[in-house]
PDB file of N, CA, C and O in Angstrom:
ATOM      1  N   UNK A   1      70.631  85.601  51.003  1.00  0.00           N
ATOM      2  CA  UNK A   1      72.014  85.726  50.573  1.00  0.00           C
ATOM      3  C   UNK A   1      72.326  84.571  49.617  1.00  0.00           C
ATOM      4  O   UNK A   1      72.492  83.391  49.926  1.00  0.00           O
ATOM      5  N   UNK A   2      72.379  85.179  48.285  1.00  0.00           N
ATOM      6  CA  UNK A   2      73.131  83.967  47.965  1.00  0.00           C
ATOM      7  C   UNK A   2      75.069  83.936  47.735  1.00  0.00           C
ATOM      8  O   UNK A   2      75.839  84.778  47.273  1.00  0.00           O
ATOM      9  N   UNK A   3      75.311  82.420  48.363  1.00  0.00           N
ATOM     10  CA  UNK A   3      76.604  81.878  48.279  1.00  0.00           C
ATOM     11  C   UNK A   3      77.405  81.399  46.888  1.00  0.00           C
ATOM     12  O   UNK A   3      76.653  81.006  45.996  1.00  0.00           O
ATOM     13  N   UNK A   4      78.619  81.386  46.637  1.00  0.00           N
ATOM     14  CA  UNK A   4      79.491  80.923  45.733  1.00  0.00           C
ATOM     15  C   UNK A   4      80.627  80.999  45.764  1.00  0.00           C
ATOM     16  O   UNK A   4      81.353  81.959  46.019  1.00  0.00           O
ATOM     17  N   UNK A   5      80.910  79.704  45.431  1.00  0.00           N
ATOM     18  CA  UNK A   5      82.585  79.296  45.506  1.00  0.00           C
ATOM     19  C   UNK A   5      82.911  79.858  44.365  1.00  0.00           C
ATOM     20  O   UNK A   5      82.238  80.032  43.349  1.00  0.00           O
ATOM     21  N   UNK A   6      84.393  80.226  44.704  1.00  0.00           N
ATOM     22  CA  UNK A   6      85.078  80.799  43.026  1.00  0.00           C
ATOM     23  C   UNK A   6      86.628  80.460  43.973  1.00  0.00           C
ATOM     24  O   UNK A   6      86.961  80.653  45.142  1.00  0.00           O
ATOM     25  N   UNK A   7      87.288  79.878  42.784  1.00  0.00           N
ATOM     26  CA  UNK A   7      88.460  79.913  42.414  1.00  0.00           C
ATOM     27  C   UNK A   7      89.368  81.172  42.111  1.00  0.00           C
ATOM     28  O   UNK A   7      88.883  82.245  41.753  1.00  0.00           O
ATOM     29  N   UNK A   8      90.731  80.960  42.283  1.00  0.00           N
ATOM     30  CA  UNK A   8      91.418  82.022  41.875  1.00  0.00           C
ATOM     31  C   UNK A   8      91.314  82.422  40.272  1.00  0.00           C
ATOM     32  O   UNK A   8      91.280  81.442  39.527  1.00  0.00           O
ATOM     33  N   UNK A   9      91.260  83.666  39.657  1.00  0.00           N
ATOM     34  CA  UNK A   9      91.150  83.339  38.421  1.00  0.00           C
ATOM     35  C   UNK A   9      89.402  83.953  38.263  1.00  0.00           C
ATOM     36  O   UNK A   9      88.916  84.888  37.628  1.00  0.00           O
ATOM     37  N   UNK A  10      88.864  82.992  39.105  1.00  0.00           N
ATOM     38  CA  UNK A  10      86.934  82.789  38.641  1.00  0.00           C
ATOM     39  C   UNK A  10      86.625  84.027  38.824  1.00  0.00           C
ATOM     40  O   UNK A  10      87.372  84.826  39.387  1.00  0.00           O
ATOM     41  N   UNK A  11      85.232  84.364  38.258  1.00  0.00           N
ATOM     42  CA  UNK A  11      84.458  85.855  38.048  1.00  0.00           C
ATOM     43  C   UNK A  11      82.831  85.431  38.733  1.00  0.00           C
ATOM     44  O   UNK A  11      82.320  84.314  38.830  1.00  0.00           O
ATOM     45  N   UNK A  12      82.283  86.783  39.144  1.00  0.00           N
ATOM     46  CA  UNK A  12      80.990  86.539  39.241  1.00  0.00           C
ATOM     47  C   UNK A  12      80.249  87.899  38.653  1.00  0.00           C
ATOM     48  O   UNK A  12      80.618  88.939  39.198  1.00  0.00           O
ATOM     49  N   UNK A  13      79.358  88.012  37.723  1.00  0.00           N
ATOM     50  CA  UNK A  13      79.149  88.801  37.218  1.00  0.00           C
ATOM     51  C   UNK A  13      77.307  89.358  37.858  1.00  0.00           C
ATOM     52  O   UNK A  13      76.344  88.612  38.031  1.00  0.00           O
ATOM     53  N   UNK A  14      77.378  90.917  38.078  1.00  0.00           N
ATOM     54  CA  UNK A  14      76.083  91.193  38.750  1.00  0.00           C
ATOM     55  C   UNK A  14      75.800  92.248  37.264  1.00  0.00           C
ATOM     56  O   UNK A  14      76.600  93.106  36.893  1.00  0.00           O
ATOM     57  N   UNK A  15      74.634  91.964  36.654  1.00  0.00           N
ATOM     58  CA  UNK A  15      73.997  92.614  36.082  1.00  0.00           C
ATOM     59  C   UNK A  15      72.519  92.952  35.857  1.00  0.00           C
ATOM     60  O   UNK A  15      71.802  91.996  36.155  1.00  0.00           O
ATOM     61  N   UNK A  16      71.783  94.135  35.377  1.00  0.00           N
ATOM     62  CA  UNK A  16      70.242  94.059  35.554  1.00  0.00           C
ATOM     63  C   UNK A  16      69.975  92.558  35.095  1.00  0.00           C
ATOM     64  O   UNK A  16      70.711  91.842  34.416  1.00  0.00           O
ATOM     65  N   UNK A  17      68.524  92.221  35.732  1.00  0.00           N
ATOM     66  CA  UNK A  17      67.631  91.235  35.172  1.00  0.00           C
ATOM     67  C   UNK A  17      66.753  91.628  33.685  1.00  0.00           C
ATOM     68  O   UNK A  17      66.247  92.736  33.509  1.00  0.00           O
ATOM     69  N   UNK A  18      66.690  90.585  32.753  1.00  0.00           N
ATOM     70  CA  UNK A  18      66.236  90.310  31.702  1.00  0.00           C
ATOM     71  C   UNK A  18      64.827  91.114  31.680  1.00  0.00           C
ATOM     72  O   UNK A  18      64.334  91.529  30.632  1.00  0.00           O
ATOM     73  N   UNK A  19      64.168  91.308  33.105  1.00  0.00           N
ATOM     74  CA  UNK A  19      62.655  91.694  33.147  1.00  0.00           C
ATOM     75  C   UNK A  19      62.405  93.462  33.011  1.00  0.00           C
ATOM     76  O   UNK A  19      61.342  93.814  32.501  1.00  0.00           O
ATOM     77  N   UNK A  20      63.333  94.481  33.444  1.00  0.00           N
ATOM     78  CA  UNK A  20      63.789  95.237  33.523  1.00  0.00           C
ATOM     79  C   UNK A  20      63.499  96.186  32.109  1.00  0.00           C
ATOM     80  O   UNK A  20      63.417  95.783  30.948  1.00  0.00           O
ATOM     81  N   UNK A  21      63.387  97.446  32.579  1.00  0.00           N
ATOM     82  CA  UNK A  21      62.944  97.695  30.836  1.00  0.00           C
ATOM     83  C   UNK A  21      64.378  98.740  30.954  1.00  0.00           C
ATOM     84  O   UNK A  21      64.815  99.309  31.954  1.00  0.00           O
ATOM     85  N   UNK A  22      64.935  98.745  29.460  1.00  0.00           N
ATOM     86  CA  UNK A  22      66.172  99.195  29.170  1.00  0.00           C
ATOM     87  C   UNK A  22      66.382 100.698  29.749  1.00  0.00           C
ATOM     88  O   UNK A  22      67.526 101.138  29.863  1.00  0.00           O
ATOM     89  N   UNK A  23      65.448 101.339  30.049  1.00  0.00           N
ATOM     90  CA  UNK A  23      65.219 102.828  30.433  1.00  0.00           C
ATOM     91  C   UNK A  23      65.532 102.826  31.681  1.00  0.00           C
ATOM     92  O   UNK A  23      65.988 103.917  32.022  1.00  0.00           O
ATOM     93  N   UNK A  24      65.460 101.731  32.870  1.00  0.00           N
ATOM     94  CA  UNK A  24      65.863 102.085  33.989  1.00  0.00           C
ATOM     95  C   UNK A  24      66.524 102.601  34.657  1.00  0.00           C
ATOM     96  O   UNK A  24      67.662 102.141  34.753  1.00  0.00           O
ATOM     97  N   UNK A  25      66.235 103.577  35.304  1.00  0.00           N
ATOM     98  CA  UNK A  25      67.675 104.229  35.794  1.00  0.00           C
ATOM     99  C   UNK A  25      68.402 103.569  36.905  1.00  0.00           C
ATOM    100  O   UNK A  25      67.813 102.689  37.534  1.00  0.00           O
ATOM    101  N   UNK A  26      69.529 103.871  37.193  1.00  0.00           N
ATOM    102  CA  UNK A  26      70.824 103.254  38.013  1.00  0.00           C
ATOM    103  C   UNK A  26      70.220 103.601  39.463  1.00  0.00           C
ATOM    104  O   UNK A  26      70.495 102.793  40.350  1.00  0.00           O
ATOM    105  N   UNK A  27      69.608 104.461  39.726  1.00  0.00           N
ATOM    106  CA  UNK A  27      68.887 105.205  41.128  1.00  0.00           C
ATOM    107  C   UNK A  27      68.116 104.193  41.563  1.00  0.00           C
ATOM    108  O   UNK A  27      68.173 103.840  42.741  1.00  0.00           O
ATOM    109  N   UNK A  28      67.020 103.394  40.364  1.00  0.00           N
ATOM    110  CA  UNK A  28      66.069 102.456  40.773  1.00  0.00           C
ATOM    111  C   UNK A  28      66.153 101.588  41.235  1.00  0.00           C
ATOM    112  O   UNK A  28      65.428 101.161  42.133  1.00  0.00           O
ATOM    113  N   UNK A  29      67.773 100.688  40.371  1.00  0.00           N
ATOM    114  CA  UNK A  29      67.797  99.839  40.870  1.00  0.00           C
ATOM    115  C   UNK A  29      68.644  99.168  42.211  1.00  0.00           C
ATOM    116  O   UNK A  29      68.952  98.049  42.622  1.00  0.00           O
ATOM    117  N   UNK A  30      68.830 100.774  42.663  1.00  0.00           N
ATOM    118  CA  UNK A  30      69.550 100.850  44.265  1.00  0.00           C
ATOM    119  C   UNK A  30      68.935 101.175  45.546  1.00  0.00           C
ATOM    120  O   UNK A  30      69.363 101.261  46.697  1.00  0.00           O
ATOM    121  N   UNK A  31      67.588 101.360  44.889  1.00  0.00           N
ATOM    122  CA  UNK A  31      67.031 102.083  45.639  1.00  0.00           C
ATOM    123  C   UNK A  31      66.631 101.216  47.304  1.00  0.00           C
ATOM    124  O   UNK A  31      66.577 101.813  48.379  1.00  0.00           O
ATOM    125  N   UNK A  32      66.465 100.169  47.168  1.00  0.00           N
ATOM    126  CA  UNK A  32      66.630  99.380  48.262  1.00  0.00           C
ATOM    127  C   UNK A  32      67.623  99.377  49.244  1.00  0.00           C
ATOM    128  O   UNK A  32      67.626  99.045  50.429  1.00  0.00           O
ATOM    129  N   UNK A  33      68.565  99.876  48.391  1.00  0.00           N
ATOM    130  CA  UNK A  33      70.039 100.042  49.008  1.00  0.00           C
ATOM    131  C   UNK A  33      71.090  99.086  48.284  1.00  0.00           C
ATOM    132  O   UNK A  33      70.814  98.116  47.578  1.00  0.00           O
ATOM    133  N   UNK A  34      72.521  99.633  48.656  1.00  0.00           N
ATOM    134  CA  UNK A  34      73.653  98.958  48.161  1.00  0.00           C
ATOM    135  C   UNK A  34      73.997  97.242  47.938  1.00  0.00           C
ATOM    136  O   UNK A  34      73.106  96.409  48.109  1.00  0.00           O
ATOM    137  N   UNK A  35      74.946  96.980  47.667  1.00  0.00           N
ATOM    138  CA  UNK A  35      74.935  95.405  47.179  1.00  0.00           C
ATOM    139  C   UNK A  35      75.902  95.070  48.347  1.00  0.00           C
ATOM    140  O   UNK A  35      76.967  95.681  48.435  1.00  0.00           O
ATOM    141  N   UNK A  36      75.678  94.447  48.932  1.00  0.00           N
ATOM    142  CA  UNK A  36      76.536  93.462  49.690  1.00  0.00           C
ATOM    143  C   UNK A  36      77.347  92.313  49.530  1.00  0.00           C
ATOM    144  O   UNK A  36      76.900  91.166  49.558  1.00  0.00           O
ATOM    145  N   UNK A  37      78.645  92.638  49.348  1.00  0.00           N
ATOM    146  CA  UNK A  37      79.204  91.474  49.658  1.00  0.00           C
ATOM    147  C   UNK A  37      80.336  90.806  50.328  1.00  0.00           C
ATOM    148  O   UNK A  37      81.425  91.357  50.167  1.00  0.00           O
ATOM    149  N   UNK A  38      80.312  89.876  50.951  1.00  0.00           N
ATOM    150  CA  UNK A  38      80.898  89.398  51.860  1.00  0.00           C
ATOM    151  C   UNK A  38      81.683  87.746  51.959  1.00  0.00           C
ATOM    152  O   UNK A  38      81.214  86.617  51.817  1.00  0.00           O
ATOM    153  N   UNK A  39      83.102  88.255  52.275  1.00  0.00           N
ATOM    154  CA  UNK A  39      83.961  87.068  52.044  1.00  0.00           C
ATOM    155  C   UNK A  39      83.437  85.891  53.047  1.00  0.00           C
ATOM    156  O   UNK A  39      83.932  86.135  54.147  1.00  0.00           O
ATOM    157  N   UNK A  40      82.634  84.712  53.110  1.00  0.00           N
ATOM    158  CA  UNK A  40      82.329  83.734  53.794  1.00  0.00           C
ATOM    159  C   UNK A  40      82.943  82.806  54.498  1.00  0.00           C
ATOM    160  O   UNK A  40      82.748  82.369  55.632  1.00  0.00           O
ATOM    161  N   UNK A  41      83.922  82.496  53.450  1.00  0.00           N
ATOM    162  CA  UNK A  41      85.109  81.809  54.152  1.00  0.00           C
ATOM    163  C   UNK A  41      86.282  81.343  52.937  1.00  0.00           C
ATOM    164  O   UNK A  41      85.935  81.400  51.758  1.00  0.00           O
ATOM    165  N   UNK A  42      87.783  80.850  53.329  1.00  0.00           N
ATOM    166  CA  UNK A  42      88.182  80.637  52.485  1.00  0.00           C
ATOM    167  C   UNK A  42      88.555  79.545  52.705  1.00  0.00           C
ATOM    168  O   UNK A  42      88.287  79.144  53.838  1.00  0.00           O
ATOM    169  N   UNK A  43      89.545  78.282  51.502  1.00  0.00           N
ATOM    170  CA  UNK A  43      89.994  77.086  52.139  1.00  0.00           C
ATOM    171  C   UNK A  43      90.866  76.805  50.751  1.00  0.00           C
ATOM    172  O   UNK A  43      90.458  76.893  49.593  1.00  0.00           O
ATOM    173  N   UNK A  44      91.870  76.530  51.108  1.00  0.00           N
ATOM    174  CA  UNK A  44      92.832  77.211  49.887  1.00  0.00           C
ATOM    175  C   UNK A  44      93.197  77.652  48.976  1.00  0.00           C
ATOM    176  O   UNK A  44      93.956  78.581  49.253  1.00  0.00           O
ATOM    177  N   UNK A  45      93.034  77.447  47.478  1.00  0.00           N
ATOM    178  CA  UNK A  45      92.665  78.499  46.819  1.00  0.00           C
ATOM    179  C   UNK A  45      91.280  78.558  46.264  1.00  0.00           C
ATOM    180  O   UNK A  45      91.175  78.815  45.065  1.00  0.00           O
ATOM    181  N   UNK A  46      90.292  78.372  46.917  1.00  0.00           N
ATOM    182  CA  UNK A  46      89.092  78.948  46.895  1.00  0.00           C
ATOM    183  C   UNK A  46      88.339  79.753  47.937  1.00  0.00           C
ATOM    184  O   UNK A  46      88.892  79.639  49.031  1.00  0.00           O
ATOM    185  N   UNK A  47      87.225  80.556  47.971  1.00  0.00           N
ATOM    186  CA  UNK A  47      86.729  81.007  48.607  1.00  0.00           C
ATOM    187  C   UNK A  47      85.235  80.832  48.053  1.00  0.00           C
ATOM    188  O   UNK A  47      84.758  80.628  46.937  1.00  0.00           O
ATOM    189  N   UNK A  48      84.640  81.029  49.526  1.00  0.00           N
ATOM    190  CA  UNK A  48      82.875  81.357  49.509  1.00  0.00           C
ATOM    191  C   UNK A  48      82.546  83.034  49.631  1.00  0.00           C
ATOM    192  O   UNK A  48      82.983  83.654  50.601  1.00  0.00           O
ATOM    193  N   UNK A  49      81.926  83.562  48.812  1.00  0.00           N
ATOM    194  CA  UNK A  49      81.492  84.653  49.100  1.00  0.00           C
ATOM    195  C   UNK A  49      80.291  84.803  48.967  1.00  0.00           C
ATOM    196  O   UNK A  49      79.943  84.387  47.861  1.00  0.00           O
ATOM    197  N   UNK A  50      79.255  85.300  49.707  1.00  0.00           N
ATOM    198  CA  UNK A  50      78.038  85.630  49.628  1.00  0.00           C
ATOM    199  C   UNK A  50      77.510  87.023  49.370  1.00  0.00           C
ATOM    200  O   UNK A  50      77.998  88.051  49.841  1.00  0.00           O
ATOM    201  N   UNK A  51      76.063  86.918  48.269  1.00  0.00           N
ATOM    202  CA  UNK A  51      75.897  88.212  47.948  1.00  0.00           C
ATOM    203  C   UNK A  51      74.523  88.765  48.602  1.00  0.00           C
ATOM    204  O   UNK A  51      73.701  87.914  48.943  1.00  0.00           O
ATOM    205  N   UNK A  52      74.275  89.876  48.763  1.00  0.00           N
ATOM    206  CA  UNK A  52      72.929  90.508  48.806  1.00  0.00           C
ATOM    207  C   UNK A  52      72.721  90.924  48.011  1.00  0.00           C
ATOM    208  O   UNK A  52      73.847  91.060  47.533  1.00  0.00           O
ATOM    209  N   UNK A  53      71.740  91.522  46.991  1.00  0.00           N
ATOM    210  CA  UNK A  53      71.733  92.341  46.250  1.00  0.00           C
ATOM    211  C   UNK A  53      69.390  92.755  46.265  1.00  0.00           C
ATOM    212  O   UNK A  53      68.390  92.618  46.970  1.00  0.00           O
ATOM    213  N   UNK A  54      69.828  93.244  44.997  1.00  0.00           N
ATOM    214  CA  UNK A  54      68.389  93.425  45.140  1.00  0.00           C
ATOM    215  C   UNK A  54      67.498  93.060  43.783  1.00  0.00           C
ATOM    216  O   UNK A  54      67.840  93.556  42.710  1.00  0.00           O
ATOM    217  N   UNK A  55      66.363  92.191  43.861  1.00  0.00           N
ATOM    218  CA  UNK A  55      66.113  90.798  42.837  1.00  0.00           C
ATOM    219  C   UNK A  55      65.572  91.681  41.498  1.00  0.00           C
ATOM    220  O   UNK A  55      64.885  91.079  40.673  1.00  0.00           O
ATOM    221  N   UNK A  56      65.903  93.196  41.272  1.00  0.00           N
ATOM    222  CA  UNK A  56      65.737  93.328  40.043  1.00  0.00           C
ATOM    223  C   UNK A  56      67.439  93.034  39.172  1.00  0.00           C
ATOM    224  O   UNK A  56      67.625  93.260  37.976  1.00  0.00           O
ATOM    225  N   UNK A  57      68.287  92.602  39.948  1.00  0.00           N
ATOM    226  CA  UNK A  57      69.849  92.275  39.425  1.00  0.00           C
ATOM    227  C   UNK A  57      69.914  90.601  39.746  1.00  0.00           C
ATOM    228  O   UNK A  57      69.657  89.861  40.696  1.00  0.00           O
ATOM    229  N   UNK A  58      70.380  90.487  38.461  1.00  0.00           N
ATOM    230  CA  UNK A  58      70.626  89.367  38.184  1.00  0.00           C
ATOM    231  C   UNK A  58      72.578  88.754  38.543  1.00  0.00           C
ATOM    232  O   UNK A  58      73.592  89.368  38.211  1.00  0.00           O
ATOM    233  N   UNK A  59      72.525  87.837  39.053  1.00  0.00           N
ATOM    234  CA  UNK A  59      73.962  87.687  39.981  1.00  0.00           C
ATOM    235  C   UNK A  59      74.221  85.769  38.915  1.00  0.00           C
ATOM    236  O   UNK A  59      73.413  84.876  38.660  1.00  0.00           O
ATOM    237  N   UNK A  60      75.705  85.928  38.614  1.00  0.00           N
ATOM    238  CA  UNK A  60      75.844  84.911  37.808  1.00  0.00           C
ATOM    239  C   UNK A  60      77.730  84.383  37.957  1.00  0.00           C
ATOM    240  O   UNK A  60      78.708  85.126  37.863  1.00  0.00           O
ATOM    241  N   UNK A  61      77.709  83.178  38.159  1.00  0.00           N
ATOM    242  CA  UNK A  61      79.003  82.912  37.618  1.00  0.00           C
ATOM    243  C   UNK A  61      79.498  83.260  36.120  1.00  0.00           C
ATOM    244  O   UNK A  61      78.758  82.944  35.188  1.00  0.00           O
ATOM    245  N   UNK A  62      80.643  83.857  35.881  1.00  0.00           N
ATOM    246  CA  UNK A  62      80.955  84.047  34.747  1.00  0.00           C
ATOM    247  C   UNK A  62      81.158  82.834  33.389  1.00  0.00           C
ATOM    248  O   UNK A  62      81.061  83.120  32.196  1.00  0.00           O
ATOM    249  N   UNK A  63      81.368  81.863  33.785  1.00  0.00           N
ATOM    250  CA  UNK A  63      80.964  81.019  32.623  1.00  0.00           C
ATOM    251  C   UNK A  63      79.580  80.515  32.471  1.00  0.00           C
ATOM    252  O   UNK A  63      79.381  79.697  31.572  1.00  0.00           O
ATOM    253  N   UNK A  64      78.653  80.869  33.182  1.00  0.00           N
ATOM    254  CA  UNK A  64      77.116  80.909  32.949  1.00  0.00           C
ATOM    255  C   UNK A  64      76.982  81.940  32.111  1.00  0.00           C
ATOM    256  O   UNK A  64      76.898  81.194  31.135  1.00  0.00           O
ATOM    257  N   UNK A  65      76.907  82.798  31.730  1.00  0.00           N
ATOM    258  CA  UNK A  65      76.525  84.061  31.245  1.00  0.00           C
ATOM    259  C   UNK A  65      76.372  84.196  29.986  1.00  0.00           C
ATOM    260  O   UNK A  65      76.038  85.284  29.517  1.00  0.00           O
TER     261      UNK A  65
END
């Protein structure tokens, strides 16, 4: 699982990985199953949320990107 704090306001953006060939279909890369995610905790205006996903998706804070 990975964790991240975000602010009110903040983004986290899940998109394919770079390795991925452009043809992939949307089926493939679920095929593991759905994305998980889950509020961790909060502490005032931030929160932790943690993701599952599956390591052909690439998971990013939005000013990384």
């Amino acid at each position: 699982m990975l964790v991240l704090t975000r602010r009110v306001g903040e983004s986290i953006l899940i998109f394919p990985s770079d390795e991925l060939s452009p043809g992939t279909l949307v089926s493939a890369l679920f095929g593991d199953g759905p994305i998980q995610v889950t509020l961790t905790r909060t502490n005032g205006n931030q929160a932790r949320i943690g993701i599952v996903a599956p390591a052909a998706l690439t998971i990013a804070r939005e000013e990384l990107a």
